[in-house]
GUVOLUM-521782 format. One record per residue: z, x, y of N, C-alpha, C in turn; residue number from 1. Coordinates in steps of 0.001 Angstrom, whole numbers, plus 500000, padded with zeros to 6 digits. Last residue first. Example, Ala and Ser with C-alpha at 12.3 -4.5 7.8 and 13.67 -1.06 7.14 Angstrom:
<rs>
    npz    npx    npy   capz   capx   capy    cpz    cpx    cpy num
 507080 512850 497750 507140 513670 498940 507870 512900 500030   2
 507800 513190 494310 507800 512300 495500 507800 513200 496700   1
</rs>
This chain:
<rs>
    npz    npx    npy   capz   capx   capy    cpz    cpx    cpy num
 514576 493115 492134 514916 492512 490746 514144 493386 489806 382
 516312 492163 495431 515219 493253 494543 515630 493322 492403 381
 516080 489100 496804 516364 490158 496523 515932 491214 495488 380
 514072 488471 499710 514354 488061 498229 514741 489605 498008 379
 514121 488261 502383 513704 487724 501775 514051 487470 500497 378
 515972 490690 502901 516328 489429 504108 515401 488348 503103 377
 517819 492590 500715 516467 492121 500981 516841 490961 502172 376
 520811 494207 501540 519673 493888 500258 518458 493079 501558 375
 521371 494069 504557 522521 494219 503296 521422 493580 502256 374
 519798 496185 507001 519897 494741 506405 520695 494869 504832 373
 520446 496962 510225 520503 497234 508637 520886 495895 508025 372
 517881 497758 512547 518360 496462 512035 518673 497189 510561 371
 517084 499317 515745 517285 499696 514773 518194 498254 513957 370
 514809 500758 518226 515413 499752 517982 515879 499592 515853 369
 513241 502888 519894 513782 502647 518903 514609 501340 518985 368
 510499 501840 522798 511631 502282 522504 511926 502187 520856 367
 509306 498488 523302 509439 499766 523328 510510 500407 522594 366
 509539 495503 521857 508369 496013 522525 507857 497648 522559 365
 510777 494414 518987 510991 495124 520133 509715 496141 520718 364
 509400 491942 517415 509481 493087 517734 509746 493777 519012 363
 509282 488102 517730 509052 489479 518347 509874 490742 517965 362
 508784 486347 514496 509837 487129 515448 509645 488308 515824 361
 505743 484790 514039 507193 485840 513845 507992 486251 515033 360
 504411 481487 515618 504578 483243 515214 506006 483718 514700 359
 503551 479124 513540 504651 479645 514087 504858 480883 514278 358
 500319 478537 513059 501619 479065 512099 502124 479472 513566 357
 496928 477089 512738 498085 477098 513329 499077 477959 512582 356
 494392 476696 511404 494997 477558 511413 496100 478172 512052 355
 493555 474207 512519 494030 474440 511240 494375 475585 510901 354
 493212 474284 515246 494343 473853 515382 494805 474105 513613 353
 491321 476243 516668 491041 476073 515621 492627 475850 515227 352
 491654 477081 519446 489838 476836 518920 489967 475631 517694 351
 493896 477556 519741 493642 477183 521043 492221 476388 520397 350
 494894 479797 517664 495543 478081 517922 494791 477300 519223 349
 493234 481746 517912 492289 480794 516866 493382 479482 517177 348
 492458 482852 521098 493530 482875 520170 493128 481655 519618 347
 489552 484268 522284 490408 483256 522573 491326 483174 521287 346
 486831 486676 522983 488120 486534 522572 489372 484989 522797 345
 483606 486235 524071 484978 486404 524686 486217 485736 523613 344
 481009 485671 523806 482038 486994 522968 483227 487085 523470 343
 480375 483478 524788 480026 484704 526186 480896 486029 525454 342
 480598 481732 522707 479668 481990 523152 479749 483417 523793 341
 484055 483288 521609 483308 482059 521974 481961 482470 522317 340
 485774 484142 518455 484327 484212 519032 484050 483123 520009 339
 489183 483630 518164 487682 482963 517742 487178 483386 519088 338
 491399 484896 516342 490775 484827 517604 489795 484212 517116 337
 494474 485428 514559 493085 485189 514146 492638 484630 516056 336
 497636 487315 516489 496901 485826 515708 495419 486259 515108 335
 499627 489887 516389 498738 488667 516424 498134 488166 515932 334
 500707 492406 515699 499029 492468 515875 498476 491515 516534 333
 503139 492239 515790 502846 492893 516410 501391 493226 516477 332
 503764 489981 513469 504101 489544 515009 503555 490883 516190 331
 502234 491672 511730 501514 490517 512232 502144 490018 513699 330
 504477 493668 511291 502997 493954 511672 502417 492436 512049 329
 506453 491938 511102 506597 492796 511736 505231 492935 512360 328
 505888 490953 508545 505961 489390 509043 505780 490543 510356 327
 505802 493117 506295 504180 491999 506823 504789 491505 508054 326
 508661 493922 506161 507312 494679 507182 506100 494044 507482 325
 509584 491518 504909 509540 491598 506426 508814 492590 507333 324
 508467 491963 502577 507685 490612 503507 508040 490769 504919 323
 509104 494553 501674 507469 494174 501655 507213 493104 502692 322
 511272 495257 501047 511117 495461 501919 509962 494979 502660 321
 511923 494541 497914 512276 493983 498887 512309 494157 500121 320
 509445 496157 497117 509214 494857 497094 510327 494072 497886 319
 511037 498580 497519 509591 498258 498206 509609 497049 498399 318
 512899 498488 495484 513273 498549 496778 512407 498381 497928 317
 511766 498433 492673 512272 497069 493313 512791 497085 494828 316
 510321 500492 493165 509475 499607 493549 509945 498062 493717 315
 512301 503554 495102 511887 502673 493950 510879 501322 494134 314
 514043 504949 496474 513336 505197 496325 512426 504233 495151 313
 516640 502558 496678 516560 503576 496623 515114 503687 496578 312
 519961 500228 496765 518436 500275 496671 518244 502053 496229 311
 522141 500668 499566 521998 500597 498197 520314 500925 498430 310
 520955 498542 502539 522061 499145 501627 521545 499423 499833 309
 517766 499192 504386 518571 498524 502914 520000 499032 502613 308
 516832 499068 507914 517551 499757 506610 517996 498657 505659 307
 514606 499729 509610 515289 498793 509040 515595 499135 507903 306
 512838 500392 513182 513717 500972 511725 514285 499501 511249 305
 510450 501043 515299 511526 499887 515116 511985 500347 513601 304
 508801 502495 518291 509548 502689 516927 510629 501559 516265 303
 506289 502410 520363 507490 501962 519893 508077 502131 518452 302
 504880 505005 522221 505322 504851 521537 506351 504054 520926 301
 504634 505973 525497 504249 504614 525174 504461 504445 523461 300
 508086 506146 524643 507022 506062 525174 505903 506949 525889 299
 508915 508402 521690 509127 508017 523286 508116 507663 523959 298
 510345 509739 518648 509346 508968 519541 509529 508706 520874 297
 512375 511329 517836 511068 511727 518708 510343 511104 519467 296
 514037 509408 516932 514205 510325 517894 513553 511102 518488 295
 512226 508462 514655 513056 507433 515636 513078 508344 516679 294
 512068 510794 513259 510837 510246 514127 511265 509069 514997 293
 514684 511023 512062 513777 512115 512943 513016 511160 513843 292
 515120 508608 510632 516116 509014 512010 515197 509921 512954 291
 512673 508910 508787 513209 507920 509426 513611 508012 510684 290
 514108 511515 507494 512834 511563 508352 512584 510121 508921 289
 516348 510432 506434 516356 511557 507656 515164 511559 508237 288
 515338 508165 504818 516499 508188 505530 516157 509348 506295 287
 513905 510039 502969 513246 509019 503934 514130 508721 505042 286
 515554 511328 501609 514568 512198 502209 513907 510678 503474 285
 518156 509925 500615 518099 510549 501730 516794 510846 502391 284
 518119 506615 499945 516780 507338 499945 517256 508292 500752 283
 520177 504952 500804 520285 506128 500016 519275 506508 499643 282
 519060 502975 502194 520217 504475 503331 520421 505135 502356 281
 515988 502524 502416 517300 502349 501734 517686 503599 502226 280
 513356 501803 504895 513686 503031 503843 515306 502079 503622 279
 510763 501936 507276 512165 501153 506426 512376 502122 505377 278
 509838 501713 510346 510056 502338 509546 511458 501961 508449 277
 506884 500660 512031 507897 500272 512023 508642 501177 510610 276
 505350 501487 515414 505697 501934 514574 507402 501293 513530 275
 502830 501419 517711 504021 500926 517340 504156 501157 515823 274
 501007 503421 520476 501113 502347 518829 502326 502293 518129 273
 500063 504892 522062 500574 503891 522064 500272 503023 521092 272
 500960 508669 520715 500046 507467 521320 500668 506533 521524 271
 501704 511745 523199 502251 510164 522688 501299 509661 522921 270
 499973 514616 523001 500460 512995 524021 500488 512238 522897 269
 501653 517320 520776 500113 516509 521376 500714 514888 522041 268
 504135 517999 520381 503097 519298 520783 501842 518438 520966 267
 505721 516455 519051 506892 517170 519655 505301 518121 520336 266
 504251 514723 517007 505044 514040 518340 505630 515186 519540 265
 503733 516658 515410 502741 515762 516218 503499 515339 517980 264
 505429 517387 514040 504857 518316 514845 504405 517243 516134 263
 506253 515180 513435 507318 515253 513600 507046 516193 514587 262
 504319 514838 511455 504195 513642 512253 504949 513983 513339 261
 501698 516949 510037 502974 517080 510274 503861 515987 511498 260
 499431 517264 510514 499403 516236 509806 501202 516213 509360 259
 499173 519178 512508 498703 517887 512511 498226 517087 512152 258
 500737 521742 511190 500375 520987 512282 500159 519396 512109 257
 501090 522002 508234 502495 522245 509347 502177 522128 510484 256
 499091 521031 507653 500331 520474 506808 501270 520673 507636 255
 497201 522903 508576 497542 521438 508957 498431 520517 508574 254
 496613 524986 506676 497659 524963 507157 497905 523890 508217 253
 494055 524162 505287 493565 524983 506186 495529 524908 507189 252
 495068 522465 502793 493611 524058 502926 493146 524994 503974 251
 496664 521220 502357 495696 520637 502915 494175 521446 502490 250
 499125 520790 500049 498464 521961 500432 496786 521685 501194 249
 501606 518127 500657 500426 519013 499345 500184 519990 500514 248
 503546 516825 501619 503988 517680 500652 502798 518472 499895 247
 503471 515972 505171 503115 515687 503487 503130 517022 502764 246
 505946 514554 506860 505797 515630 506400 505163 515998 505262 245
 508072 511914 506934 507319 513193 507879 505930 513780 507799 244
 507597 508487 504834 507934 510403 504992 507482 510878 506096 243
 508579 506098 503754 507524 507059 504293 507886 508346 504402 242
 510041 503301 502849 510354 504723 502143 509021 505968 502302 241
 507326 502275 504575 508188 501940 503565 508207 502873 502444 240
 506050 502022 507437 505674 502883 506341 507415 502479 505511 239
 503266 500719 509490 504955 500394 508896 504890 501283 507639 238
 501803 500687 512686 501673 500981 511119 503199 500900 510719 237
 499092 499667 514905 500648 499629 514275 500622 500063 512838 236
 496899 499368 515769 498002 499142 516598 499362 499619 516469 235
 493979 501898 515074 495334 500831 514520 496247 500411 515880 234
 491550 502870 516250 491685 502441 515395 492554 501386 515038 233
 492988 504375 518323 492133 504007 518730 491472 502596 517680 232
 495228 505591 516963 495340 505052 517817 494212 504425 518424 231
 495450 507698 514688 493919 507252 515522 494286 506395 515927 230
 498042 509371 514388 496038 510371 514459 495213 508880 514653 229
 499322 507330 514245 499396 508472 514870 498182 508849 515174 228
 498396 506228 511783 498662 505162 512690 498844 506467 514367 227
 498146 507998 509798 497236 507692 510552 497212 506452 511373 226
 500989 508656 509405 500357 509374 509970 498910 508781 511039 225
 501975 505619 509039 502632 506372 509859 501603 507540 510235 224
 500775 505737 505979 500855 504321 507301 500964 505023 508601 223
 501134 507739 504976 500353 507947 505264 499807 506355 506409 222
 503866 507222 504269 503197 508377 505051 502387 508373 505864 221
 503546 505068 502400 504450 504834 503883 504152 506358 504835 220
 501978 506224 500661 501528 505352 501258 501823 505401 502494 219
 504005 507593 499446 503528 508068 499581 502609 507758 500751 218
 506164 504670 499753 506201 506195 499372 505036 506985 500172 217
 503748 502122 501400 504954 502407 500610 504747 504029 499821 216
 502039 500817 504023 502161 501850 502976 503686 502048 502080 215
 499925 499872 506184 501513 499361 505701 501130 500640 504363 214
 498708 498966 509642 498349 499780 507934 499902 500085 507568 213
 496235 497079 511573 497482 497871 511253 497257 498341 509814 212
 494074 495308 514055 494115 496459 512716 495473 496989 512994 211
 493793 494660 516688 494081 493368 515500 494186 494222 514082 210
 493429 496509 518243 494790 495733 518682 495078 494647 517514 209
 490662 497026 518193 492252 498279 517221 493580 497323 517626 208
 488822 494880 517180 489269 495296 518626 490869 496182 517450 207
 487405 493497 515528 487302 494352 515342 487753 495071 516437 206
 488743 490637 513110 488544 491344 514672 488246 492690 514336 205
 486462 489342 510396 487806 489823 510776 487983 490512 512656 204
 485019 488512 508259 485275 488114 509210 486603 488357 510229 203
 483782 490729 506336 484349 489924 506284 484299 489377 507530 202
 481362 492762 506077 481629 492181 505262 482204 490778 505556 201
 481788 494469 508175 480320 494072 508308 480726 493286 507104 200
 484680 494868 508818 483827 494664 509754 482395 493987 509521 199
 484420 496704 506139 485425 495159 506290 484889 494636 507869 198
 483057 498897 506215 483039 497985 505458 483037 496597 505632 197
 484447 499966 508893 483422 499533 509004 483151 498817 507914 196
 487334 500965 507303 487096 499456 508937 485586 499280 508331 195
 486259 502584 505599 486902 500897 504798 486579 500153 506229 194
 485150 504004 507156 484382 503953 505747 484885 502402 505528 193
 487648 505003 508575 486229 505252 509070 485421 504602 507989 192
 489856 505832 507345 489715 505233 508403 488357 505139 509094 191
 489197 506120 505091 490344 504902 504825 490446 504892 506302 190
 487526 508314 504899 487380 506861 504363 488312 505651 504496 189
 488863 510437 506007 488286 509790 507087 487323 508532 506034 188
 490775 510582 504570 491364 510409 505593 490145 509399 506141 187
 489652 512033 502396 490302 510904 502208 490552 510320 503383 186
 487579 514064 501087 488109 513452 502565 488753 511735 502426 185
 488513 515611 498526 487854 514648 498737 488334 513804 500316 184
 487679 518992 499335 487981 518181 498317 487944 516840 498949 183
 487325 521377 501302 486796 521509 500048 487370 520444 498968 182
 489991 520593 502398 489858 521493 502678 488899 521400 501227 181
 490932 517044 502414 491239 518069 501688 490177 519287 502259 180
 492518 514527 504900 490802 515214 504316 490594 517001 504005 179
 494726 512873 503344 494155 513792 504168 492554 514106 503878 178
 496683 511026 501669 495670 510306 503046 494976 511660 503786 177
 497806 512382 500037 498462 511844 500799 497527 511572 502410 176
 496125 513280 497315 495635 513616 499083 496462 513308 500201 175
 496449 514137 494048 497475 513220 495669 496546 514093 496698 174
 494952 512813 491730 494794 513784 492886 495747 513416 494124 173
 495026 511080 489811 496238 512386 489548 495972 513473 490892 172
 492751 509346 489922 493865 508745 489972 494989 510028 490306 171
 490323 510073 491958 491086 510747 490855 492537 510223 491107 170
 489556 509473 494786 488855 509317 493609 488820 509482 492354 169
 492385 507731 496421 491244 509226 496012 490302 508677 494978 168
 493306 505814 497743 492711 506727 498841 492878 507909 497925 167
 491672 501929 497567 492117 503342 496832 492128 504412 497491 166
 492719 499113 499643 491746 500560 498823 492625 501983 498132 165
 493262 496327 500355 493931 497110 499424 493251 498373 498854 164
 493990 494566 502915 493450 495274 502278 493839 496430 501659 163
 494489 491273 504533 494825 492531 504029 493922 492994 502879 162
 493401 489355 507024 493521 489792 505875 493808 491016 505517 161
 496489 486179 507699 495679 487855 508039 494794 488500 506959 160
 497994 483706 509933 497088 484179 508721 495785 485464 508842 159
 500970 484976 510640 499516 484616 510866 498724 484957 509716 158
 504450 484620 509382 503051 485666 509324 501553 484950 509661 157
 506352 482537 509682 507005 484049 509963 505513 485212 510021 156
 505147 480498 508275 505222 480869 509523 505360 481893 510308 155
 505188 479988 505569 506419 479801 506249 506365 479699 508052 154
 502360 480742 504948 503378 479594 505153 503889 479221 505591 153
 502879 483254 505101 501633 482569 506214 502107 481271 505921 152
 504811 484055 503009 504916 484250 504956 504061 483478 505609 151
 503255 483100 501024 504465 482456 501484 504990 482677 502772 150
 500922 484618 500661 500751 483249 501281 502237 482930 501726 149
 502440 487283 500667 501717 487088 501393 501137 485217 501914 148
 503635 486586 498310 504526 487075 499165 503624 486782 500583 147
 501293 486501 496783 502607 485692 496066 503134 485510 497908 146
 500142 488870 496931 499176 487399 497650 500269 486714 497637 145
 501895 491098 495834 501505 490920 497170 501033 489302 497402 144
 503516 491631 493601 502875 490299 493906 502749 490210 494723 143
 503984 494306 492875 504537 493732 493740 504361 491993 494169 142
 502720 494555 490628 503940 494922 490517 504630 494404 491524 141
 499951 493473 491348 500665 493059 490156 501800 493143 490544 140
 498961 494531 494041 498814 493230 493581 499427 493002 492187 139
 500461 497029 494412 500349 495795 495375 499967 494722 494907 138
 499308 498082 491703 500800 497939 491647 501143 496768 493014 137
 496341 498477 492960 497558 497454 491467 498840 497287 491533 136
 495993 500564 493876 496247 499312 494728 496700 498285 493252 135
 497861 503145 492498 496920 502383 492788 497017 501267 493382 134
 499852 506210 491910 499546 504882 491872 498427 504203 491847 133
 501973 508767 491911 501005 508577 491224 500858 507165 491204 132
 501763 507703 495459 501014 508158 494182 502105 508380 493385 131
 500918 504355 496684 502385 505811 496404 500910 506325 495883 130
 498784 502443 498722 499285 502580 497657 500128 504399 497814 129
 498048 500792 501782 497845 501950 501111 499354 502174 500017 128
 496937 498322 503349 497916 498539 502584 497410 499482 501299 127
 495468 497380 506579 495369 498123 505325 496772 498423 504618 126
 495309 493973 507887 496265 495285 507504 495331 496091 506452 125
 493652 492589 510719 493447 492788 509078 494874 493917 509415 124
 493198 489310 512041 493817 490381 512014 493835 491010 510725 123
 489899 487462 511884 491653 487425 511244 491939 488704 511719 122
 488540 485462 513664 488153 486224 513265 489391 486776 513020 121
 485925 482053 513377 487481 482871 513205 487536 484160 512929 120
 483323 481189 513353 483533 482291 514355 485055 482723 514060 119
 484362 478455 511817 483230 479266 512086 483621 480035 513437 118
 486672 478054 509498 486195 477368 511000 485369 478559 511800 117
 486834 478710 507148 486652 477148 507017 486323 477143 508529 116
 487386 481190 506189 486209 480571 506172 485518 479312 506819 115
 490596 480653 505417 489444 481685 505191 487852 481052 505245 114
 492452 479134 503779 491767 478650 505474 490244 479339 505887 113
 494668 481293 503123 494006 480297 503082 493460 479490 503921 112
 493296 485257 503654 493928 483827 503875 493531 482666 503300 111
 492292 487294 500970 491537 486294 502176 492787 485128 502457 110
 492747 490509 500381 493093 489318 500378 492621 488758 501703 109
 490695 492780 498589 490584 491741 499887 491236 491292 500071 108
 490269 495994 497247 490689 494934 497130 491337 494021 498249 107
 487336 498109 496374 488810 498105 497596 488755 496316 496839 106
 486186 501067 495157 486664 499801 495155 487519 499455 495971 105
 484439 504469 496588 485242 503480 495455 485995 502428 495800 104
 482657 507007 497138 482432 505367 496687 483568 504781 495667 103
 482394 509017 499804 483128 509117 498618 482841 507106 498710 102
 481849 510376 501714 481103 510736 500743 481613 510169 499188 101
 482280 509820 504495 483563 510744 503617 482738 511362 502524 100
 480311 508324 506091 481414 509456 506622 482240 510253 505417  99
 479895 506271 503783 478494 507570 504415 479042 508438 505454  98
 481056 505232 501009 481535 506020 502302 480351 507023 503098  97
 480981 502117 499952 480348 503358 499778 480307 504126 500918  96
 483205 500018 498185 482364 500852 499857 482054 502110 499339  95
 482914 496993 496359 483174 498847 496552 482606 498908 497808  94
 485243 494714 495974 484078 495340 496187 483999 496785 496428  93
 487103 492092 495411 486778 493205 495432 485538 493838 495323  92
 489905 489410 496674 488232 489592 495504 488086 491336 495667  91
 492040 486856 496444 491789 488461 496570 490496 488849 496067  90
 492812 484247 498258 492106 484804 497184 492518 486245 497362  89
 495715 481956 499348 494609 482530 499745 493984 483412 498365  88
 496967 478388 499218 496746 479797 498668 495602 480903 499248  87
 496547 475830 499830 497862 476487 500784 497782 477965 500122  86
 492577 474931 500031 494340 474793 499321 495215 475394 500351  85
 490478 477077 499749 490825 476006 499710 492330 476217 499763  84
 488330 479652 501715 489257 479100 500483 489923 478253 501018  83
 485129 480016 501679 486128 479693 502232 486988 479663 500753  82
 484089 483884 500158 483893 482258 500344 485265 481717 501328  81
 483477 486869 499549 483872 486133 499805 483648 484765 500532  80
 482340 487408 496065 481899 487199 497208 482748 486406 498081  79
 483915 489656 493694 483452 488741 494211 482986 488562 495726  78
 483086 491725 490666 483352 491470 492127 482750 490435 492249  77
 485609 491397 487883 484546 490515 488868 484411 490608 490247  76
 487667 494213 486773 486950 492750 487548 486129 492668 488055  75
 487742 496150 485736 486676 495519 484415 487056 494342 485374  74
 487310 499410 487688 487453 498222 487029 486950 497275 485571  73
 486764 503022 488550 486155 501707 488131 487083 500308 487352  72
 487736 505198 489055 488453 504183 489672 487898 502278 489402  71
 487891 507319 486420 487202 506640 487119 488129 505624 487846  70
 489349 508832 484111 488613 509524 485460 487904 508861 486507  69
 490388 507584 482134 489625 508775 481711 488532 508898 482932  68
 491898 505487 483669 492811 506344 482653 491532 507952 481980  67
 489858 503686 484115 490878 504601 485321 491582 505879 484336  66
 489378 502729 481833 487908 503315 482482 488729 504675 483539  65
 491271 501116 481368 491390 502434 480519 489763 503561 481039  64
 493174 500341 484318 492131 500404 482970 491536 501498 482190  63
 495620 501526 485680 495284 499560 485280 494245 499649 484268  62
 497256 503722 486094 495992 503561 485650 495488 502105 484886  61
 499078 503746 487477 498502 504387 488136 497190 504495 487435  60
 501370 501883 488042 500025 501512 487549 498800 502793 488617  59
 504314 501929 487842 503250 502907 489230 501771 501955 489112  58
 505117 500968 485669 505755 500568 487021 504793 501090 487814  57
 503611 501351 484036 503654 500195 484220 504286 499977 485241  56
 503828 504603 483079 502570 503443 483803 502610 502267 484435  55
 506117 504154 482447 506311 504893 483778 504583 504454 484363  54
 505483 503161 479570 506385 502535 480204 506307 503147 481896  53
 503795 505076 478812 503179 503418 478986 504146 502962 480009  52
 505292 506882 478650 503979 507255 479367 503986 506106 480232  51
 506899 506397 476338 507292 506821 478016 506408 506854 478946  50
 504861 506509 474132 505941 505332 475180 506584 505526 476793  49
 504311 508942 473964 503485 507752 474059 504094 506794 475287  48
 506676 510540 473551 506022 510521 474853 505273 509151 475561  47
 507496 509193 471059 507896 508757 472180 507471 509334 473361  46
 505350 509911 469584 505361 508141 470005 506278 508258 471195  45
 505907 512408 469272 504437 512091 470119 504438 510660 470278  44
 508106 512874 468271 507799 513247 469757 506466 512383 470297  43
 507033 512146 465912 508329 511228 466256 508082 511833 467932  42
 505032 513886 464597 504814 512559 465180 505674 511714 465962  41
 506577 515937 464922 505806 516017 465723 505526 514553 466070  40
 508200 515485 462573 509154 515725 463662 507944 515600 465204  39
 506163 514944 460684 506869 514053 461064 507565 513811 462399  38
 505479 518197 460807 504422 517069 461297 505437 515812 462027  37
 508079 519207 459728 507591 519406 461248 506285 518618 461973  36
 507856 518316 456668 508678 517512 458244 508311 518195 459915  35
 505931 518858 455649 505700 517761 456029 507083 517390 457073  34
 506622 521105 454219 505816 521679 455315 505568 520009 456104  33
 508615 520385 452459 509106 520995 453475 508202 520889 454530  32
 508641 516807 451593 507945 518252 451238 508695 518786 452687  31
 511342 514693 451683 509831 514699 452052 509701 516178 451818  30
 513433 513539 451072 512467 513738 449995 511193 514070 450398  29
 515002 513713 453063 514982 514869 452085 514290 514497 451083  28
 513465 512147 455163 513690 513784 455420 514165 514479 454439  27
 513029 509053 454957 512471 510015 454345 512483 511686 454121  26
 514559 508002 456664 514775 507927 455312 513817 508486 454654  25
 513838 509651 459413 515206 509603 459145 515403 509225 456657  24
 510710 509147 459453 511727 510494 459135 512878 510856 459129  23
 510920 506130 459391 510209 507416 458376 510470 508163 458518  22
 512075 505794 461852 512853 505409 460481 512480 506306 459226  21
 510857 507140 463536 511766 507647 463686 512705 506815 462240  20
 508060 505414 463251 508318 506902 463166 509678 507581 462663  19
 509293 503160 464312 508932 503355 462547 508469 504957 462707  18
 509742 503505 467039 510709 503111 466073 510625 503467 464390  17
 507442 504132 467859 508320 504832 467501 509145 504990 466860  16
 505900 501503 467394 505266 503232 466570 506589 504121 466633  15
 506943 499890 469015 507003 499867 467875 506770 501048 466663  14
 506528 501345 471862 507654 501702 471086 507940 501177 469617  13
 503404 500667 471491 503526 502336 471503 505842 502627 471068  12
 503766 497713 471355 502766 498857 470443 503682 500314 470135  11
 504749 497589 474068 505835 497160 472963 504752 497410 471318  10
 502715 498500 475385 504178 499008 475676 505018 498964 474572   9
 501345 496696 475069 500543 498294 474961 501987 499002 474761   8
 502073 494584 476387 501665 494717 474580 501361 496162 474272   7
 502158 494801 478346 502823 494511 478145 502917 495249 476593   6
 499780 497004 479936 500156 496047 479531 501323 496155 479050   5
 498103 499362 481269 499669 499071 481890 500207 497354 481500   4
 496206 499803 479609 497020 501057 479621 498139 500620 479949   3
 495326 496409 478176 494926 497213 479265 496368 498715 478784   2
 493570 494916 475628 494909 495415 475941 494773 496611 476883   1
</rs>
């Protein structure tokens, strides 16, 4: 029974419940010095519970190894293989960061098709987790692969792989993607540590025109920042319910430079990388910083927005934002390429007719461009 189970949940409010009966029919026959225990125990189930329950939406601690300081697992790493069928896999492995210094787990998804035609080489996303969170909540709470084969399906998404790493080493440490002043360089593992990983691991392009990075809350920040700071690296980044402006204490006042997105744009050259930004119109804080960076941006910079009615800061509001920021980033990364002899680049429909899909719908090239969408265009938020 994991920290962010089901059963863990309906445990910890069963305890309450009978807490709170035992000291309701028991309070005047119970000894005096025995009701402030009681009264204690009745608090302490329901923290319990509350805990479990606000776990389960964030999963900020999937195992109980995570829950007492480790990012360690109890899955099977696996090796990746072709995959069969109309489904793609997820497997996991650790990187061990010889730029950051830091070793911990990342999670794969492999298209379906994955493997099957020699030299293919996929467009990858990174998909960076809120805090207090983890890449769990992308693959449970959100049913990323769910969502993910069904775009590559449908068409609306090339088949891509995405990636799911952790960006601290302490579930309760927010770095919001930075490289802490005397603490854990986060920044330069999730951009320097995971590419190269996934480069020598998988089969994927390694040209910055086939790499993007998607993020939600905290995440969506940090999509956006370091889609900014390394242009050299990403094409594109989409940040869902993102932010300006990160809220911790770096160590060296870069919080109000340049890692400040809003600084960025307004005091160092526009990069050329595209940018897509979603948020619910009642998320104010995202909502304004949204509008901000719309209005900053300016070529070679593209900016594209998309608003929810309603909704809000939340994970049913993510999840309904989730497939059309994939389908976005892929129509703005492109296809899988295949390796020919002379290393020359060719688009995998030209090599490799089984990996065909209908591209997405172009993205506006330059400039802001702005779409409000009335609930989810995919599925609605539940």
């Amino acid at each position: 029974m994991s920290p962010d189970s089901l059963g863990l949940e309906l445990l910890a409010l069963a305890a309450t419940v009978a807490a709170a009966v035992v000291l309701s029919a028991g309070w005047g026959v119970m000894r005096v010095w025995l009701r402030p225990v009681a009264v204690a125990g009745c608090l302490l189930t329901l923290t319990a519970t509350t805990l479990v329950w606000l776990n389960r939406q964030v999963d900020s601690y999937p195992t109980w190894a995570s829950l007492f300081g480790s990012t360690a697992d109890t899955a099977t790493p696996a090796t990746p293989a072709s995959t069969g069928g109309s489904t793609g896999q997820v497997v996991r492995f650790t990187v061990t960061g010889r730029a950051s210094g830091l070793t911990l787990p990342v999670y794969a998804y492999l298209p379906a098709g994955y493997g099957r035609s020699p030299g293919t080489r996929y467009p990858v996303i990174e998909a960076l987790h809120g805090y207090p969170s983890s890449p769990v909540q992308w693959l449970k709470g959100f049913g990323v692969a769910t969502v993910l084969d069904r775009e590559i399906a449908a068409g609306r998404m090339a088949p891509t792989v995405v990636i799911f790493p952790y960006q601290t080493p302490q579930p309760m440490l927010d770095t919001e993607c930075t490289n802490l002043v005397g603490g854990p360089q986060s920044e330069t593992f999730l951009t320097v540590d995971v590419p190269a990983a996934i480069r020598a691991r998988l089969s994927v392009r390694t040209d910055a025109a086939g790499w993007g990075l998607i993020g939600y809350s905290a995440g969506g920040y940090c999509a956006i920042d370091l889609a900014l700071r390394h242009p050299r690296e990403y094409a594109a980044g989409a940040g869902l319910s993102g932010y300006a402006t990160p809220g911790i204490r770096v160590g060296n006042n870069s919080e109000h430079t340049t890692y400040d997105d809003l600084w960025r744009l307004a005091h160092l050259p526009i990069p050329a990388v595209s940018l897509y930004l979603s948020c619910a119109t009642t998320d104010r804080g995202a909502m304004r910083d949204a509008l901000a960076l719309a209005r900053a941006g300016r070529p070679p910079l593209s900016v594209t927005t998309s608003y929810i009615r309603g909704g809000g800061h939340n994970a049913q509001t993510w999840h309904a934002m989730e497939a059309p920021a994939f389908d976005w980033l892929s129509t703005t990364l492109g296809r899988p390429v295949v390796w020919a002899p002379a290393e020359q680049a060719v688009p995998a429909e030209q090599a490799a007719p089984a990996e065909q899909a209908a591209p997405a719908q172009q993205a506006t090239p330059s400039g802001p461009s702005t779409a409000l969408l009335a609930g989810s265009p995919r599925r609605p938020p539940h």
